[in-house]
PADOKOL-518940 format. One record per atom (N, C-alpha, C): residue in three letters; x, y, z. Coordinates in steps of 0.2 Angstrom, whole numbers, plus 5000, padded with zeros to 4 digits. Example, Ala and Ser with C-alpha at 12.3 -4.5 7.8 and 13.67 -1.06 7.14 Angstrom:
BEGIN
ALA506649725039
ALA506249785039
ALA506649845039
SER506449895035
SER506849955036
SER506450005039
//
This chain:
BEGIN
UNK500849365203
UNK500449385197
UNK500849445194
UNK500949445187
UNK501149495184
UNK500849555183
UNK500949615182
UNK500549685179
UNK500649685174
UNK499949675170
UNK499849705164
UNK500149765159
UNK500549765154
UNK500349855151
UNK499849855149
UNK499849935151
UNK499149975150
UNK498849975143
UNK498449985141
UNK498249975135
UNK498150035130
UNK498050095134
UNK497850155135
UNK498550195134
UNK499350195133
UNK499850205131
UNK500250235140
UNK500150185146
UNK500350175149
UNK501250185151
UNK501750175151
UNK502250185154
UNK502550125152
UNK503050115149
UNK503550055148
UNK504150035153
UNK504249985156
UNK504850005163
UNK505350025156
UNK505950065160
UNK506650085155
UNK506950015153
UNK507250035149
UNK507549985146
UNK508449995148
UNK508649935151
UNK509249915152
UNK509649945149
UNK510149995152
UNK510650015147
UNK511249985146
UNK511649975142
UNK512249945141
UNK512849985145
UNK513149935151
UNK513849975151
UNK514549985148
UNK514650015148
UNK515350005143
UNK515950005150
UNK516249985149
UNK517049975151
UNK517550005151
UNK518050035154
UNK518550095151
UNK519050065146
UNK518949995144
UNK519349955137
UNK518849975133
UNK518249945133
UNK517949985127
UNK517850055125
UNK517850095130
UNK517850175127
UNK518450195122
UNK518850175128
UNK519550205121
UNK519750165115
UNK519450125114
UNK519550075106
UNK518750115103
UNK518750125096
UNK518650165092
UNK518750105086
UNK518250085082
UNK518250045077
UNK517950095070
UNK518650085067
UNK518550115060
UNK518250095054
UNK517750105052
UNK517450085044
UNK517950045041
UNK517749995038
UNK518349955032
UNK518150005026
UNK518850025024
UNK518850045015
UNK518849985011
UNK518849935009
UNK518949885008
UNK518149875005
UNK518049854999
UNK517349854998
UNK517049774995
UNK516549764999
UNK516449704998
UNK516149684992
UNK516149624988
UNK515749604984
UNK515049594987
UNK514549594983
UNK513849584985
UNK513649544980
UNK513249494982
UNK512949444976
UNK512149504972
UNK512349484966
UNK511849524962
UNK511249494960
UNK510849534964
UNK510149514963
UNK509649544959
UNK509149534958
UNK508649564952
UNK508149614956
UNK508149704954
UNK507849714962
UNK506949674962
UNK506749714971
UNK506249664972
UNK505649714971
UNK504949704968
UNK504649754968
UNK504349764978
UNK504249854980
UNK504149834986
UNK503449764987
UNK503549754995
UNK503049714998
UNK502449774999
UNK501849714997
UNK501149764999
UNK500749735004
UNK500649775008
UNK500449805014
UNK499949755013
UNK499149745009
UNK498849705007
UNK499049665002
UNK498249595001
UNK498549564994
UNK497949594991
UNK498249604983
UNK497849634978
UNK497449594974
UNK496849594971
UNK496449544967
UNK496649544961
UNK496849474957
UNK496949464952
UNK496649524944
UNK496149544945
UNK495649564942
UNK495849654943
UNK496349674948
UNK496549734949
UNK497249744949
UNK497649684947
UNK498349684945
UNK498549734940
UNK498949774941
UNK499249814934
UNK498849874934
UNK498349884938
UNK498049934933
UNK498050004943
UNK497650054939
UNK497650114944
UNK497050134945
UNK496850164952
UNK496350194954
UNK496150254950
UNK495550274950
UNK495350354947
UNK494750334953
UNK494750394954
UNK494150434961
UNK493550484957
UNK492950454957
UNK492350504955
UNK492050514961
UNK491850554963
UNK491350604966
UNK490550604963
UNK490050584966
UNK489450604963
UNK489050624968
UNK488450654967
UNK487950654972
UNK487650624971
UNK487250604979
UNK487050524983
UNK486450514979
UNK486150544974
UNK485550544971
UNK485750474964
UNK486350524960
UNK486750514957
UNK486850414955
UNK487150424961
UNK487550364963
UNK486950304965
UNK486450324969
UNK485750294969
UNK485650244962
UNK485750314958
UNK485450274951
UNK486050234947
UNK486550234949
UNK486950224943
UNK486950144949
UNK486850124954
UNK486950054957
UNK486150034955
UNK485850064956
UNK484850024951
UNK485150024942
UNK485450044938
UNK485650024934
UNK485949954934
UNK486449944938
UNK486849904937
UNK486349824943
UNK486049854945
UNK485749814948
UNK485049764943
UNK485249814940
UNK484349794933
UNK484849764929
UNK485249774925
UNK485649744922
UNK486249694921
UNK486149684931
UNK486449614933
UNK487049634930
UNK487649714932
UNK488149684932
UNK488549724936
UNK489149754938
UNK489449804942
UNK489449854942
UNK489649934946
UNK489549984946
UNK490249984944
UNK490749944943
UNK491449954941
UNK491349944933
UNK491049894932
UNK491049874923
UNK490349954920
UNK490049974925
UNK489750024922
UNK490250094918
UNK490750104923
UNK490950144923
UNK491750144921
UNK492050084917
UNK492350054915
UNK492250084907
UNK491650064907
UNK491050064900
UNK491050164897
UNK490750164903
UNK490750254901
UNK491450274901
UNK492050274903
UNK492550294902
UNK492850264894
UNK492650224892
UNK492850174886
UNK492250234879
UNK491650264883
UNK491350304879
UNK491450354878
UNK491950404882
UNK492250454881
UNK492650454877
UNK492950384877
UNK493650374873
UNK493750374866
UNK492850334865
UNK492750324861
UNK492350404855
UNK492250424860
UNK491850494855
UNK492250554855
UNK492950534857
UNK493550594855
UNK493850554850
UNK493750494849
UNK494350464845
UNK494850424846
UNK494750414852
UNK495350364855
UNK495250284855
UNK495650264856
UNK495550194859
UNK495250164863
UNK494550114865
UNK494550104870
UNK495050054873
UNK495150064879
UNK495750024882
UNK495750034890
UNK495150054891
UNK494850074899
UNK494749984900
//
Protein backbone atom coordinates (compact mmCIF):
# COMPACT_ATOMS: atom_id res chain seq x y z
CA UNK A 1 0.00 0.00 0.00
CA UNK A 2 0.88 3.46 -0.94
CA UNK A 3 1.03 6.73 1.49
CA UNK A 4 -1.11 9.16 0.76
CA UNK A 5 -0.09 13.08 0.56
CA UNK A 6 -1.17 14.85 3.26
CA UNK A 7 -3.79 16.93 2.42
CA UNK A 8 -3.10 19.54 4.99
CA UNK A 9 0.31 20.85 3.18
CA UNK A 10 2.31 17.84 4.27
CA UNK A 11 5.93 17.34 2.83
CA UNK A 12 6.63 16.27 -0.80
CA UNK A 13 9.49 13.53 -1.21
CA UNK A 14 12.56 15.70 -3.08
CA UNK A 15 12.68 15.75 -6.27
CA UNK A 16 15.48 13.97 -8.33
CA UNK A 17 18.15 16.08 -9.27
CA UNK A 18 19.80 15.93 -12.39
CA UNK A 19 23.43 14.89 -12.62
CA UNK A 20 25.63 16.60 -14.90
CA UNK A 21 28.82 14.99 -16.23
CA UNK A 22 32.33 16.73 -16.38
CA UNK A 23 31.47 16.82 -20.58
CA UNK A 24 28.59 18.60 -19.86
CA UNK A 25 29.97 21.23 -17.41
CA UNK A 26 32.53 22.48 -19.52
CA UNK A 27 30.38 23.01 -22.71
CA UNK A 28 28.56 26.33 -22.48
CA UNK A 29 25.78 26.76 -25.02
CA UNK A 30 25.53 30.30 -26.59
CA UNK A 31 22.18 32.03 -27.53
CA UNK A 32 21.77 32.08 -31.42
CA UNK A 33 22.07 35.83 -32.92
CA UNK A 34 20.44 34.70 -35.69
CA UNK A 35 16.69 35.60 -35.59
CA UNK A 36 14.07 33.56 -36.37
CA UNK A 37 11.03 34.17 -38.36
CA UNK A 38 7.71 33.79 -36.50
CA UNK A 39 4.51 33.14 -38.21
CA UNK A 40 2.29 36.29 -37.73
CA UNK A 41 -0.68 35.82 -35.84
CA UNK A 42 -3.59 38.15 -34.76
CA UNK A 43 -2.96 38.86 -31.02
CA UNK A 44 -5.39 36.61 -28.79
CA UNK A 45 -7.64 38.46 -26.25
CA UNK A 46 -6.41 36.84 -22.70
CA UNK A 47 -8.31 33.48 -21.58
CA UNK A 48 -11.04 33.96 -18.84
CA UNK A 49 -10.75 32.28 -15.91
CA UNK A 50 -14.72 31.95 -16.14
CA UNK A 51 -17.31 31.86 -18.91
CA UNK A 52 -19.08 35.22 -19.17
CA UNK A 53 -23.11 35.51 -20.00
CA UNK A 54 -23.89 36.62 -23.35
CA UNK A 55 -26.18 39.37 -21.76
CA UNK A 56 -22.74 40.75 -19.79
CA UNK A 57 -20.41 40.61 -23.03
CA UNK A 58 -18.77 44.06 -23.60
CA UNK A 59 -19.88 45.87 -20.85
CA UNK A 60 -18.33 46.77 -17.07
CA UNK A 61 -19.04 46.30 -13.54
CA UNK A 62 -20.10 49.39 -11.19
CA UNK A 63 -20.39 48.46 -7.34
CA UNK A 64 -23.31 50.38 -5.16
CA UNK A 65 -23.36 50.03 -1.59
CA UNK A 66 -26.74 50.52 0.02
CA UNK A 67 -28.20 49.97 3.33
CA UNK A 68 -29.94 46.54 4.14
CA UNK A 69 -33.17 48.40 4.51
CA UNK A 70 -32.51 50.13 1.21
CA UNK A 71 -31.77 47.12 -0.78
CA UNK A 72 -34.98 45.28 0.98
CA UNK A 73 -36.92 47.76 -0.97
CA UNK A 74 -35.46 48.12 -4.13
CA UNK A 75 -35.70 43.85 -4.53
CA UNK A 76 -39.92 44.27 -3.29
CA UNK A 77 -39.90 46.77 -6.11
CA UNK A 78 -38.62 44.61 -8.53
CA UNK A 79 -40.38 41.81 -7.24
CA UNK A 80 -43.89 43.67 -7.69
CA UNK A 81 -43.03 44.61 -10.88
CA UNK A 82 -41.86 41.30 -12.12
CA UNK A 83 -38.50 42.43 -13.24
CA UNK A 84 -34.60 42.55 -12.10
CA UNK A 85 -32.72 44.50 -9.58
CA UNK A 86 -30.27 44.84 -12.50
CA UNK A 87 -32.82 46.31 -15.05
CA UNK A 88 -33.99 48.55 -12.08
CA UNK A 89 -30.81 50.10 -11.71
CA UNK A 90 -29.84 50.02 -15.27
CA UNK A 91 -33.17 52.23 -15.45
CA UNK A 92 -32.05 54.85 -12.65
CA UNK A 93 -28.62 55.17 -14.09
CA UNK A 94 -30.38 55.81 -17.71
CA UNK A 95 -32.40 58.55 -15.24
CA UNK A 96 -29.48 60.52 -14.11
CA UNK A 97 -28.33 60.61 -17.63
CA UNK A 98 -31.25 61.57 -18.64
CA UNK A 99 -31.87 64.85 -16.14
CA UNK A 100 -28.17 66.09 -16.90
CA UNK A 101 -28.58 65.88 -20.45
CA UNK A 102 -27.04 63.15 -21.60
CA UNK A 103 -27.65 60.12 -23.58
CA UNK A 104 -29.17 57.33 -22.20
CA UNK A 105 -27.01 54.50 -23.17
CA UNK A 106 -26.64 52.70 -19.61
Amino acid sequence: MTKRASLFGGKNPPAAEPTATPADSSVVQMPSTTPVAQPETAPQPPARKYPVAKTREGKRVATVYLEPEALRQLKHVSFDEETTVQELLVEGVNAVFEKRGLSRIA
